[in-house]
C-alpha positions in Angstrom: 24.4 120.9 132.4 26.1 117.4 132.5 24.5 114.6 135.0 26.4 111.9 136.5 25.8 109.8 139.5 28.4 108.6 141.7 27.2 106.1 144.1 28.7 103.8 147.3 27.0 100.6 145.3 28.4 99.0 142.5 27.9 100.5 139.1 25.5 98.3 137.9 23.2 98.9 140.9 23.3 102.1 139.7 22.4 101.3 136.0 19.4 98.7 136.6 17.8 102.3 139.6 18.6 104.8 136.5 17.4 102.3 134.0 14.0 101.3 135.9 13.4 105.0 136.8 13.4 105.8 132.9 16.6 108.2 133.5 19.4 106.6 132.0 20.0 108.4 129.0 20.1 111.6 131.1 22.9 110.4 133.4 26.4 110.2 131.0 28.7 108.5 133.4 27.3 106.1 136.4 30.6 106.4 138.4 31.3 104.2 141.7 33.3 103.9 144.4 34.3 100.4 143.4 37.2 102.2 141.3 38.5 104.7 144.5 38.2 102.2 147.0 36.8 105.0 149.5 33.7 104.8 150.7 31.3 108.3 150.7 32.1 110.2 152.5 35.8 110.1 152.0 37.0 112.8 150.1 38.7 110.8 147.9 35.5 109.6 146.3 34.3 113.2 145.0 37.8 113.5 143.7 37.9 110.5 141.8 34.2 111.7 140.3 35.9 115.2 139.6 38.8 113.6 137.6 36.2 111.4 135.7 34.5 114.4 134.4 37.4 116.3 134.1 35.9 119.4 135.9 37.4 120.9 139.5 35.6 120.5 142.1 34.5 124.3 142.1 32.8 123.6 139.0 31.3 120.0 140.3 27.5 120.2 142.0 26.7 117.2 144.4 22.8 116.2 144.4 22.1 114.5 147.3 19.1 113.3 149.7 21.6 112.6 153.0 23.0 115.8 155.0 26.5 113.2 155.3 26.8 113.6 151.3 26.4 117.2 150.8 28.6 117.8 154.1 31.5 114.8 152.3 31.2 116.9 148.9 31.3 120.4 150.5 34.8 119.6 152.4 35.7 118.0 149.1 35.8 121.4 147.3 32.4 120.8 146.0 29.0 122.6 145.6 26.3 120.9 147.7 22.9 120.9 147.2 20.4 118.5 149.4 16.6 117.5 148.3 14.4 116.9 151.6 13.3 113.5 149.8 14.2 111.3 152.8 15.7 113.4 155.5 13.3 116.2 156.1 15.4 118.6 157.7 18.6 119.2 157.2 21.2 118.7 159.8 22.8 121.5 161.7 25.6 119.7 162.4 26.5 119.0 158.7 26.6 122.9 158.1 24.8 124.3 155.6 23.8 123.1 151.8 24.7 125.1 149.2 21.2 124.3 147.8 18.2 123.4 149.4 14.5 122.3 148.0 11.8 120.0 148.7 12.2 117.8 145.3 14.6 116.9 142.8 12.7 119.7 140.4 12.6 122.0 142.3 16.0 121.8 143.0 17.0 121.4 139.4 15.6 125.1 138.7 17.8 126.3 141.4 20.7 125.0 139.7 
C-alpha cells in the first residue's frame, strides 16, 4: 500500500504535522494544492494527486476525517473512506463512505 497526503495547506505544513507525529517516512509524497490551484473539494485537486502517483482514480483511496473530503474524492472517481476522529457521524447529505471506522487503525485493516 502506498501513503500520501494531499492537503489544502501548504506542503511544508504538511511535513513539520507528519514529521511531529513520527509519520514521515510512511507518507512518500506530501502533495498540496499549492500546485493545482483548486482548493478541496474541487475535483481538480484529487486529479492532480492521482497524476502525481500515477494511479486512476479507481485505484486511488482518500482517508479523510471531514464528510466534504470523502464526498470531493468520491465525485472525483475515487474510493472514500472517513475516520469518525472529528466529525462523529457521518453526513447524510454527503452520501455514503466507501469506508467507515472509529480510528485511523481500524480503518487501515479495512483497507
Amino acid at each position: 500500500m502506498r501513503l500520501a497526503s494531499l492537503g489544502n495547506g501548504s506542503k511544508q505544513v504538511a511535513d513539520k504535522l507528519f514529521e511531529n507525529a513520527g509519520l514521515s517516512s510512511m507518507i512518500e509524497m506530501r502533495l498540496s494544492i499549492d500546485e493545482v490551484k483548486h482548493w478541496k473539494p474541487h475535483a481538480a485537486a484529487y486529479q492532480y494527486a492521482d497524476g502525481k502517483l500515477g494511479l486512476p482514480a479507481s485505484e486511488v483511496t482518500l482517508l479523510a476525517a471531514h464528510a466534504w473530503d470523502v464526498q470531493g474524492a468520491r465525485r472525483a472517481g475515487l474510493r472514500g473512506a472517513w475516520v469518525g476522529r472529528l466529525e462523529k457521524k457521518f453526513k447524510p447529505a454527503m452520501g455514503e463512505p466507501d469506508l467507515a471506522a472509529d480510528s485511523i487503525a481500524e480503518l487501515v485493516e479495512k483497507l
